[in-house]
DRENPA-3360 file (N, C-alpha, C; in nm, 2 decimals, always signed):
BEGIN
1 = XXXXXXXX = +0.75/-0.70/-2.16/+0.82/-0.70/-2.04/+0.75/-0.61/-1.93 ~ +0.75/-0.68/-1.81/+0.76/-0.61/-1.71/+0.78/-0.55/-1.57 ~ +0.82/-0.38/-1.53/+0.91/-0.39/-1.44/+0.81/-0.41/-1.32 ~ +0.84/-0.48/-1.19/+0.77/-0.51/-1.06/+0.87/-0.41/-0.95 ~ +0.81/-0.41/-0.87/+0.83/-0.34/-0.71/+0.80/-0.39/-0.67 ~ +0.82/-0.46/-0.51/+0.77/-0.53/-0.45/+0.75/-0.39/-0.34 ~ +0.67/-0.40/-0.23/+0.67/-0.32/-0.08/+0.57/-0.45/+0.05 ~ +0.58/-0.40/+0.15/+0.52/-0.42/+0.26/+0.58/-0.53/+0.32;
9 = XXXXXXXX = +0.73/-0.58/+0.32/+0.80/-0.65/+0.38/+0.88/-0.56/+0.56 ~ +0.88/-0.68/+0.64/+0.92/-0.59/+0.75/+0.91/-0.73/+0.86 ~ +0.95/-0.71/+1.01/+0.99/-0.75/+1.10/+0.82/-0.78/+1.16 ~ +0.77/-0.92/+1.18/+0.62/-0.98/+1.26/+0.69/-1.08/+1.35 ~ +0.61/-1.10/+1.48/+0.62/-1.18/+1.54/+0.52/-1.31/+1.50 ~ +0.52/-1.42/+1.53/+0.51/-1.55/+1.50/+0.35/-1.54/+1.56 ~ +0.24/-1.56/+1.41/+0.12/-1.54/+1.42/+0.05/-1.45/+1.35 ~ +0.14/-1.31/+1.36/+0.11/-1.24/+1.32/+0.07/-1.21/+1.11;
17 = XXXXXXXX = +0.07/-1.09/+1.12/-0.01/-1.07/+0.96/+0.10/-0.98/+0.90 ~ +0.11/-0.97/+0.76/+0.18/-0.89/+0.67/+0.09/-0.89/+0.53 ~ +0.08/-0.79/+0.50/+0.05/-0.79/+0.35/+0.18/-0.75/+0.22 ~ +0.18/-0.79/+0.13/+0.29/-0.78/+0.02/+0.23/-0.70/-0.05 ~ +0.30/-0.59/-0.12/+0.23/-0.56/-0.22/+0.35/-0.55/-0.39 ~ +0.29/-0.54/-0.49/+0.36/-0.51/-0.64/+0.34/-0.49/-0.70 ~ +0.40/-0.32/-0.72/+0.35/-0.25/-0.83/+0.37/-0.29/-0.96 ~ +0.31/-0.32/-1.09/+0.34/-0.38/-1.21/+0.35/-0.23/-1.30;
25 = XXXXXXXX = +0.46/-0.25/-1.40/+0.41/-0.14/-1.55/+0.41/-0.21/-1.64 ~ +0.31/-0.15/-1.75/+0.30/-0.24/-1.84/+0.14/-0.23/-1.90 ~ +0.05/-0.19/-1.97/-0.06/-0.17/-2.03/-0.10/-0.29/-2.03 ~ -0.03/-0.44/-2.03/-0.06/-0.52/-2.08/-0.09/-0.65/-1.95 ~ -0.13/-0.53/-1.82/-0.14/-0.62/-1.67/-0.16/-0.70/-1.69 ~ -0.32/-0.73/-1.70/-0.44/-0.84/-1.68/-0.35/-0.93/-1.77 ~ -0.29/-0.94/-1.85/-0.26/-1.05/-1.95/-0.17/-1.16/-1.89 ~ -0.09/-1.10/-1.78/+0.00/-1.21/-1.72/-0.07/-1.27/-1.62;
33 = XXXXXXXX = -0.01/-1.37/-1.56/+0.02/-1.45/-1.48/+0.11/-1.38/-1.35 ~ +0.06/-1.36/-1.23/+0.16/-1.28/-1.15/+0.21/-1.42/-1.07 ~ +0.26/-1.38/-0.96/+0.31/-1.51/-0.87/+0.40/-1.40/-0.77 ~ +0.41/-1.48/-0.65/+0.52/-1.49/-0.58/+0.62/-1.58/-0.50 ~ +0.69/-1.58/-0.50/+0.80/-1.70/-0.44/+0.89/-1.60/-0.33 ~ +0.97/-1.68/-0.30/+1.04/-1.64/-0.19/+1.21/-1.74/-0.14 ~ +1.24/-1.67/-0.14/+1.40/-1.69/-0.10/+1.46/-1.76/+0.06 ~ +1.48/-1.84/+0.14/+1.56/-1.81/+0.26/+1.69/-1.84/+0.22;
41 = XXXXXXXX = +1.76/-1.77/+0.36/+1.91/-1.74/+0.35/+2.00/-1.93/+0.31 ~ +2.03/-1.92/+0.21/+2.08/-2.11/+0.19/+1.95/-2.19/+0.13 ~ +1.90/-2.12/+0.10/+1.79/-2.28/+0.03/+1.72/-2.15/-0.10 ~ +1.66/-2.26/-0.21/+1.65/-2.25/-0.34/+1.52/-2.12/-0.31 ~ +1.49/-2.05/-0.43/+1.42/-1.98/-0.42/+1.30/-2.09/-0.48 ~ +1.16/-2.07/-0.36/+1.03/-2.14/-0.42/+0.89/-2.07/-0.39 ~ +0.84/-2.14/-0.51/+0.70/-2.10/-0.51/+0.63/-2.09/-0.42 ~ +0.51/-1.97/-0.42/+0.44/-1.97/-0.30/+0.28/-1.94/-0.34;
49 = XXXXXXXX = +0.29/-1.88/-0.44/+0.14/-1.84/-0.48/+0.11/-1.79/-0.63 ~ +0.03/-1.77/-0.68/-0.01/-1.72/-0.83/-0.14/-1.68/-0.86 ~ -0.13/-1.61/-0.95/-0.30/-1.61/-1.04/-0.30/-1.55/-1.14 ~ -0.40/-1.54/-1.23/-0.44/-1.51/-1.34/-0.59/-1.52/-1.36 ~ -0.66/-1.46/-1.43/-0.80/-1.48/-1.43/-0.83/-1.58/-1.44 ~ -0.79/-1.71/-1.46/-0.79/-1.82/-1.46/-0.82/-1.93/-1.36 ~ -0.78/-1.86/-1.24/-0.78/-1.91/-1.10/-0.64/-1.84/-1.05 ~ -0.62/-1.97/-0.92/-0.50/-1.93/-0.82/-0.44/-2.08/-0.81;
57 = XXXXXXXX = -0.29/-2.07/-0.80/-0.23/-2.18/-0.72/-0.15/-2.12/-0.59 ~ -0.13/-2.24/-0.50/-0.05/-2.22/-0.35/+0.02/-2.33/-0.34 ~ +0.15/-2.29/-0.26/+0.21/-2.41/-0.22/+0.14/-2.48/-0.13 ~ +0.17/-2.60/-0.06/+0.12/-2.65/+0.03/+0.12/-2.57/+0.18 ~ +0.28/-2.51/+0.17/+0.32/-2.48/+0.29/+0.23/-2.35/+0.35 ~ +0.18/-2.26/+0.23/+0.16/-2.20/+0.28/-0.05/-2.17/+0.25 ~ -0.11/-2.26/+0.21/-0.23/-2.30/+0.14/-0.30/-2.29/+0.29 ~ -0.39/-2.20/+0.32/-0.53/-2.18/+0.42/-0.46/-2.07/+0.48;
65 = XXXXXXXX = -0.33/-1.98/+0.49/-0.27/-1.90/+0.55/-0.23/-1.78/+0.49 ~ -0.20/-1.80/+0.32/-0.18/-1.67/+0.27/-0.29/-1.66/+0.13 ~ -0.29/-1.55/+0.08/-0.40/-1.54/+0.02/-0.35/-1.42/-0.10 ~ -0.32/-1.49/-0.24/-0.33/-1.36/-0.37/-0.41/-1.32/-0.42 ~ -0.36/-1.19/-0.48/-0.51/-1.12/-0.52/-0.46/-1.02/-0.60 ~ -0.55/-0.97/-0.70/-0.47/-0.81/-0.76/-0.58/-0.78/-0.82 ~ -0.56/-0.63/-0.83/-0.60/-0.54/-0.95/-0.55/-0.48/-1.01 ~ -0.65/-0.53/-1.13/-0.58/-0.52/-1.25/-0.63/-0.37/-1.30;
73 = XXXXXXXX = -0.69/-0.28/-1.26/-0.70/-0.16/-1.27/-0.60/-0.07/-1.23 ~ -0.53/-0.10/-1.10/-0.45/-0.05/-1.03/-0.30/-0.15/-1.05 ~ -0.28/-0.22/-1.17/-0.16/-0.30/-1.20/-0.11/-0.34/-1.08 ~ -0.20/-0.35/-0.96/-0.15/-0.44/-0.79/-0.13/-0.61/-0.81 ~ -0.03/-0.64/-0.71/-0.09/-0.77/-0.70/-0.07/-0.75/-0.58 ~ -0.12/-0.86/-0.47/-0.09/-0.85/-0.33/-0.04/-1.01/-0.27 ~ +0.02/-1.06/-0.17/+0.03/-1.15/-0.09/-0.02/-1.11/+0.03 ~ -0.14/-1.11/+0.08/-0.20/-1.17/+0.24/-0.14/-1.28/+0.30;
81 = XXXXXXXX = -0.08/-1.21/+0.35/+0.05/-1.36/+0.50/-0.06/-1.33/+0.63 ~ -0.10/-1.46/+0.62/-0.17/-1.46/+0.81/-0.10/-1.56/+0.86 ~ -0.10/-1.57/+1.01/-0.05/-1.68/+1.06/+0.08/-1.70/+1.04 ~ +0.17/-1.59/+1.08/+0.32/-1.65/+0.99/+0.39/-1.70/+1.09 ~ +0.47/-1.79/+1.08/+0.57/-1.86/+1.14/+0.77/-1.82/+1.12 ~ +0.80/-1.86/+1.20/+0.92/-1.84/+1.16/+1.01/-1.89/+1.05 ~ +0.94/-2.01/+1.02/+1.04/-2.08/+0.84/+0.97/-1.97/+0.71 ~ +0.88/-1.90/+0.76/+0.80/-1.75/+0.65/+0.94/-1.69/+0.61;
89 = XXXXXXXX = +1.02/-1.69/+0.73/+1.13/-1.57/+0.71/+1.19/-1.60/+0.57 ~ +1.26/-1.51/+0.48/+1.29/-1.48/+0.35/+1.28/-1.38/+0.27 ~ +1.34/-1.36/+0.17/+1.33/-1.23/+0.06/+1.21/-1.30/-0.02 ~ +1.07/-1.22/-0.08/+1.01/-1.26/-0.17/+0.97/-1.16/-0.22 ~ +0.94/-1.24/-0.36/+0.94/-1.19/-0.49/+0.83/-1.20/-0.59 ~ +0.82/-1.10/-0.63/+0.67/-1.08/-0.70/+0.75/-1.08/-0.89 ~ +0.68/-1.18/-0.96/+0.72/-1.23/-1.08/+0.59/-1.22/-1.17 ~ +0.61/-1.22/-1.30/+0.55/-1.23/-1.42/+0.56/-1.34/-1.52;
97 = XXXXXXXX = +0.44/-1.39/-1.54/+0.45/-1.49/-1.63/+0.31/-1.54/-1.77 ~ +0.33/-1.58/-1.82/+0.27/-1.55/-1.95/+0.14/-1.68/-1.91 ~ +0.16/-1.74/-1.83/+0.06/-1.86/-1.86/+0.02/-1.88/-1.66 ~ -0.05/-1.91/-1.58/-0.06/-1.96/-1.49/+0.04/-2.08/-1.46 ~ +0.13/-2.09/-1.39/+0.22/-2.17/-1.35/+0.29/-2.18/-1.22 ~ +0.34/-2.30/-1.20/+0.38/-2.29/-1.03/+0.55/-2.27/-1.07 ~ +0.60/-2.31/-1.16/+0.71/-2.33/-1.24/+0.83/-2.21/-1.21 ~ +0.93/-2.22/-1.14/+0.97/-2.09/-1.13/+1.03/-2.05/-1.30;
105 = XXXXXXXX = +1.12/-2.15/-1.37/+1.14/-2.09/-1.48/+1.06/-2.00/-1.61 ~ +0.92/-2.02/-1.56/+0.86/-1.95/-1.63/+0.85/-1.78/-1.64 ~ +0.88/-1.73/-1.53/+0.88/-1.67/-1.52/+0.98/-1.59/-1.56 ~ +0.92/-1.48/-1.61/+1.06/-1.37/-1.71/+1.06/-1.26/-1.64 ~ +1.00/-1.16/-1.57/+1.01/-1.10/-1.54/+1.00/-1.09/-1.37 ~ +1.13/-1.02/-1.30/+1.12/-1.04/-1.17/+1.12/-0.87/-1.09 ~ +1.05/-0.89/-0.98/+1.14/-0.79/-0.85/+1.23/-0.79/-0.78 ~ +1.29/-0.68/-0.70/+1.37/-0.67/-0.64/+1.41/-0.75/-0.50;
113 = XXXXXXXX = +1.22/-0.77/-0.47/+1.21/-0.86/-0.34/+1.22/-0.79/-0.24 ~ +1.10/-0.83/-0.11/+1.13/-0.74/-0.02/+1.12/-0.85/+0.11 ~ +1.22/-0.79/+0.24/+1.25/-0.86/+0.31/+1.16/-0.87/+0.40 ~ +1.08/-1.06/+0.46/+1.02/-1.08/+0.55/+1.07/-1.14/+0.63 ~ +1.06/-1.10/+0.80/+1.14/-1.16/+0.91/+1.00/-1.23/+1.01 ~ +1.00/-1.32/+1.07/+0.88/-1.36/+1.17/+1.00/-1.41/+1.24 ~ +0.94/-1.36/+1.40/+1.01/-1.37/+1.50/+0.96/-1.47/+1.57 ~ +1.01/-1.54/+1.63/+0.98/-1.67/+1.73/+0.97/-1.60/+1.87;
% end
């Protein structure tokens, strides 16, 4: 198991940049699969990004604009938001998973999520 933090959610104007960040515990970092997805207010929570030493997956929506990454020294993972728009807005959430997958059910382990707003 393990527990996530998410930080670096907050209020951008439309264009602008945000970085995510999440803190992992767990000796057992490098072994997962991280990801993040994201929530808006009335619609399903969905995938947005992932990796594993294996590579990376991206949704479409957000593919040439946001960018994952972590260290696994520092049990980080990060979301790089460039270019954000106003449909960006939502709670997201930094998750764990055993295999590289876009799949939300795979995922066992979640954060608390932290809130991003892009202003029009």
């Amino acid at each position: 198991q393990v527990q996530l933090v998410e930080s670096g959610g907050g209020l951008v104007q439309t264009g602008g940049s945000l970085r995510l960040s999440c803190a992992a515990s767990g000796r057992t970092f490098s072994n997962y699969a991280m990801g993040w997805f994201r929530q808006a207010p009335g619609k399903e929570r969905e995938f947005i990004a992932a990796v594993k030493w294996s590579g990376t997956r991206y949704a479409d929506s957000v593919k040439g604009r946001f960018t994952i990454s972590r260290d696994n020294a520092k049990n980080m993972v990060y979301l790089q938001m460039n270019s954000l728009k106003p449909e960006d807005t939502a709670v997201y959430y930094c998750a764990a998973a055993g295999i590289l997958t876009t799949t939300l059910a795979m995922y066992n382990d979640w954060g608390q999520g932290t809130q991003v707003t892009v202003s029009s």
